[in-house]
C-alpha positions in Angstrom: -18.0 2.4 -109.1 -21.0 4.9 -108.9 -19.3 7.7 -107.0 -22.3 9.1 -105.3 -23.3 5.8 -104.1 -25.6 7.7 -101.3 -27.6 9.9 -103.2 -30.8 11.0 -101.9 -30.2 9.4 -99.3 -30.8 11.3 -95.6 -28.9 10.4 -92.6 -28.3 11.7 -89.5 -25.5 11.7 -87.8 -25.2 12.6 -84.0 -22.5 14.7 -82.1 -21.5 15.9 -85.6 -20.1 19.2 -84.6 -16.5 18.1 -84.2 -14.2 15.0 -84.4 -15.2 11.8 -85.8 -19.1 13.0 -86.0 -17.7 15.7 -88.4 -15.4 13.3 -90.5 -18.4 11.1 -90.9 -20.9 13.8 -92.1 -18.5 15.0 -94.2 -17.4 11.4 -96.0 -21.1 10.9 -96.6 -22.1 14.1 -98.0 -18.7 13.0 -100.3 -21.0 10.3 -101.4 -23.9 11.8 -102.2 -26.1 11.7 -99.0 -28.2 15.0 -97.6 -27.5 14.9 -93.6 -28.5 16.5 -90.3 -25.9 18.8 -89.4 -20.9 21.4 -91.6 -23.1 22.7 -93.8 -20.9 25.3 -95.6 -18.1 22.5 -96.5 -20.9 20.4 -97.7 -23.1 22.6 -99.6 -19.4 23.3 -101.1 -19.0 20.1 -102.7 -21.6 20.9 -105.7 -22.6 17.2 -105.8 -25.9 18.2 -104.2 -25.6 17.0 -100.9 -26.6 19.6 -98.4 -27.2 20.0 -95.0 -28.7 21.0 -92.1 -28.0 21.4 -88.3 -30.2 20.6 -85.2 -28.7 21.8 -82.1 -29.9 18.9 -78.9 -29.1 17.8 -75.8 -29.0 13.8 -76.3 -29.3 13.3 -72.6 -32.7 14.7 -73.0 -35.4 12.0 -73.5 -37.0 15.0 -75.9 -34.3 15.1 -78.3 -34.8 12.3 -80.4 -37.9 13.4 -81.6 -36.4 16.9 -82.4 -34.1 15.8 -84.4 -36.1 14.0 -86.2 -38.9 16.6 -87.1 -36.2 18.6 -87.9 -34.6 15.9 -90.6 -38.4 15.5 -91.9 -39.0 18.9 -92.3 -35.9 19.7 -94.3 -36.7 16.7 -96.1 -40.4 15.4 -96.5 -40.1 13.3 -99.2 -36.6 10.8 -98.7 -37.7 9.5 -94.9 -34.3 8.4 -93.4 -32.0 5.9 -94.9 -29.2 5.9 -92.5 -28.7 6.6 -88.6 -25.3 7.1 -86.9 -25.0 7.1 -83.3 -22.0 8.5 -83.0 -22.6 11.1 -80.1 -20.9 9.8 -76.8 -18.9 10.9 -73.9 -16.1 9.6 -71.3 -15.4 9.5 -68.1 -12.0 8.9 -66.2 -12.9 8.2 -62.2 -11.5 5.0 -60.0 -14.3 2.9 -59.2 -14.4 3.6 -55.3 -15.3 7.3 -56.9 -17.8 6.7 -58.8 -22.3 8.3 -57.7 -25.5 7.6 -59.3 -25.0 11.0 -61.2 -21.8 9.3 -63.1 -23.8 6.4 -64.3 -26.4 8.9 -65.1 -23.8 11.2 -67.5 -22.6 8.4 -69.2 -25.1 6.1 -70.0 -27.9 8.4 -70.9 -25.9 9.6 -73.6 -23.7 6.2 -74.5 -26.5 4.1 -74.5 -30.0 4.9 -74.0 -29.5 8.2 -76.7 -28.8 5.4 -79.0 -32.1 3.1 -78.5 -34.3 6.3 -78.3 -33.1 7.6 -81.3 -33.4 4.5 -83.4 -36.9 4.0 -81.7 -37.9 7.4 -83.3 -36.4 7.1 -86.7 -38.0 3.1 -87.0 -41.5 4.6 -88.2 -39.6 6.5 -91.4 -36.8 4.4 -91.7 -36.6 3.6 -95.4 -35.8 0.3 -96.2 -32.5 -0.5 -96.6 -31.3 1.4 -93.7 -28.4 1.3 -92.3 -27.8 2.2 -88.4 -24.1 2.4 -87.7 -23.2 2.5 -84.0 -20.0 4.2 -82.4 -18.4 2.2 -79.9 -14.8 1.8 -78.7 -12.4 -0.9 -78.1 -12.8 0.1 -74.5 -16.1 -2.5 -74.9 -13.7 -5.4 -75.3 -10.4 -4.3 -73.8 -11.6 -2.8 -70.2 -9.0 0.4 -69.2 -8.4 1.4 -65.4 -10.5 3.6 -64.2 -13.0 4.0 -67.0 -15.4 1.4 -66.1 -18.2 3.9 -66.7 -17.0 4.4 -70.5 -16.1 0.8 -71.3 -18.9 -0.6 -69.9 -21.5 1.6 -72.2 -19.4 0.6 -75.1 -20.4 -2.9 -74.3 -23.5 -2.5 -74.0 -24.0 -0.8 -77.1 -22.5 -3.8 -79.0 -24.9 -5.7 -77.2 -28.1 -3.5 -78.1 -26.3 -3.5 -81.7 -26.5 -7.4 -81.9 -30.0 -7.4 -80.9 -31.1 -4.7 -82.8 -29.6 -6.7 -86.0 -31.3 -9.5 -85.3 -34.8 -7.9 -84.5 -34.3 -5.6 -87.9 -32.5 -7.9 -90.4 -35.8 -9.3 -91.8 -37.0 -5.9 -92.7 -33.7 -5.2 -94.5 -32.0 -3.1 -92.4 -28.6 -3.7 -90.9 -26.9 -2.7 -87.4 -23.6 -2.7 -87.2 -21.0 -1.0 -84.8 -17.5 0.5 -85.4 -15.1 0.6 -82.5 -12.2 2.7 -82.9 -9.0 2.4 -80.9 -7.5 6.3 -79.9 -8.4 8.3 -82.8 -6.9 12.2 -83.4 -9.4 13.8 -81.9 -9.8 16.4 -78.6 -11.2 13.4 -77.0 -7.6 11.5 -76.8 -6.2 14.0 -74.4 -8.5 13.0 -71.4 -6.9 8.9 -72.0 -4.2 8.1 -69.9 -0.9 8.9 -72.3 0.1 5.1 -70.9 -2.7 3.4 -72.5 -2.8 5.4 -76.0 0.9 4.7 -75.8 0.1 1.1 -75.4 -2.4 0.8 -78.3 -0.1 2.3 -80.4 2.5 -0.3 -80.2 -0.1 -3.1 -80.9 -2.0 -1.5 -84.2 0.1 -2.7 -86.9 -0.5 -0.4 -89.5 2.3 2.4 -88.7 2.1 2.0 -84.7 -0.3 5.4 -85.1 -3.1 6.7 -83.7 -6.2 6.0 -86.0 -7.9 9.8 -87.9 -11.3 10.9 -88.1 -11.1 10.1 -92.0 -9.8 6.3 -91.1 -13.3 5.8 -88.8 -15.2 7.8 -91.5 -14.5 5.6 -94.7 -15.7 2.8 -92.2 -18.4 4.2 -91.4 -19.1 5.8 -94.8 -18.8 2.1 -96.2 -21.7 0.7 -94.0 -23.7 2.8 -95.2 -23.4 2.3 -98.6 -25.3 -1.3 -100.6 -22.0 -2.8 -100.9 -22.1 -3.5 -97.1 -25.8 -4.8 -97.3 -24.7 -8.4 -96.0 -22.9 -7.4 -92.9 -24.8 -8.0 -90.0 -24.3 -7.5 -86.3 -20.6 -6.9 -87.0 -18.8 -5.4 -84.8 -15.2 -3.9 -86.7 -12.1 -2.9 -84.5 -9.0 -1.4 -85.3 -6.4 -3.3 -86.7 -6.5 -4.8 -89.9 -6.8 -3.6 -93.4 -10.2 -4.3 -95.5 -10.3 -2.5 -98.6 -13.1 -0.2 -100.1 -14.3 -3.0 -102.5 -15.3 -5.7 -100.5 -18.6 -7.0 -100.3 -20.7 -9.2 -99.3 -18.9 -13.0 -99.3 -15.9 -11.0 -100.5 -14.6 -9.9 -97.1 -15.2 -14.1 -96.1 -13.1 -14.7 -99.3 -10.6 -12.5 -99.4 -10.0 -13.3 -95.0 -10.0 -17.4 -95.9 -7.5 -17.2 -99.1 -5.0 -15.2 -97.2 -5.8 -17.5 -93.9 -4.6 -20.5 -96.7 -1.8 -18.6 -97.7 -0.6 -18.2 -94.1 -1.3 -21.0 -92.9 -3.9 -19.5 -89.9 -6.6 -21.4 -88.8 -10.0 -18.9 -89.5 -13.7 -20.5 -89.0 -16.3 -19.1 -91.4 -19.5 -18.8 -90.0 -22.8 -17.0 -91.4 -22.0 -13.6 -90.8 -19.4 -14.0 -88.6 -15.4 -14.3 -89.5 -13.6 -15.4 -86.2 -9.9 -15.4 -87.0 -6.9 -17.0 -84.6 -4.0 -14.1 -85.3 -2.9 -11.5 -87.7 -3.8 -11.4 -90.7 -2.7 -8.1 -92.9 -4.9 -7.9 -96.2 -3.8 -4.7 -98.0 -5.8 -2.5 -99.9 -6.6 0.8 -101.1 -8.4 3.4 -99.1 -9.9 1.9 -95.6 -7.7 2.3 -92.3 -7.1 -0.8 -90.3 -10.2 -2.9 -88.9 -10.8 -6.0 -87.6 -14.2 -8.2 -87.7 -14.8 -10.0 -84.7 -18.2 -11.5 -83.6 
């Protein structure tokens, strides 16, 4: 297995200053990828991936571009292979509490910083690229009083299916990554009742997912081996190893289904699976592919 599998490639990575935008910088400068923003721990792997860092507010409309010129200027001859919108905020207020200025906070960040900043990397986006979206199982789940946060979650699924759809011919692919509570500073402001609650139901350990578990994810998507997933949105919860790809992951999901006797229906691009299924592997943390 090539072990720069991302070389010379440029991505870049938003709210990568701390937590799971840090992890994922860092996992793909591991694999050989130059990126927008860590430099010293980078630059310290000497497998000549560097790094630079564009300081932005994504709520601006301006910021996009910014961050862009920024990426071209470092570097004018790669274009950009590989966009994570990973920047995002929450927001813990009971419905009857939430003003315009809420919705404004939370969605220009969560979801139109997302479509801006795809819309001004399209022009130099270097085919294949590979935009990797940030959402939450929040989307799916629905928590009390973060109807602000979970909704933006699920619309950025939704703007992730479309932009697959609109993009696949070209040979890019969208695809999102919704992590359950994840070690970061982030976790404190979640109701210890709910982080409690996902904890008992991820089987792997009853933990709370790490920056590295999202990172390797993330880190995966990006990389050729992932160049048939489409649209898919992964959650928390089972193990997929670092090897799959391709028709593997539909292989690998329907021989254990067999085994256990669980109904699964394979469907281009999309697994759909009745129950549990544990598939053990090497290095990726617990995810599960839904449609």
């Amino acid at each position: 297995m090539d072990r720069l599998p991302l070389k010379g490639k440029v991505a870049i990575v938003t709210g990568a200053s701390r937590g799971i935008g840090a992890g994922v910088a860092l996992e793909l400068a591991k694999r050989g990828a130059h990126y927008s923003s860590l430099i010293s721990t980078i630059e310290a792997l000497n497998n000549g991936s560097t790094a630079i860092s564009v300081e932005a507010d994504l709520r601006s409309t301006s910021a996009p571009s910014k961050i862009l010129s920024a990426a071209l200027a470092a570097y004018p001859d790669s274009g950009i292979s590989i966009l994570v919108n990973n920047a995002g905020c929450e927001l813990a207020k009971p419905l009857a509490e939430i003003d315009v200025s809420d919705l404004s906070y939370v969605y220009d960040l969560n979801v139109r910083a997302p479509l801006l900043m795809l819309q001004a990397i399209l022009p130099h986006l270097q085919r294949p690229g590979r935009i990797i979206n940030i959402g939450s199982i929040g989307a799916r789940k629905g928590f009390k009083g973060f109807s602000l946060y979970c909704s933006s979650k699920a619309a950025l699924e939704g703007l992730t299916r479309c932009w697959a759809a609109e993009l696949g011919g070209q040979g890019h692919t969208v695809n999102c990554v919704n992590p359950g509570p994840t070690e970061t500073d982030m976790v404190a402001n979640i109701d210890p009742d709910i982080v409690g609650t996902q904890k008992k139901t991820t089987p792997v350990e009853n933990r709370l997912g790490t920056v590295e578990d999202v990172a390797r994810i993330v880190a995966w998507l990006a990389q050729e081996e992932s160049a048939w997933g489409q649209r898919a949105v992964l959650e928390r919860e089972w193990w997929i190893g670092d090897v799959l790809s391709r028709w593997s992951v539909v292989i690998e999901l329907a021989r254990m289904a067999v085994k256990h006797c669980f109904l699964v229906s394979i469907i281009p691009q999309v697994v759909q699976c009745a129950t549990w299924i544990d598939i053990w592997r090497t290095e990726l943390p617990a995810i599960k592919i839904v449609s």
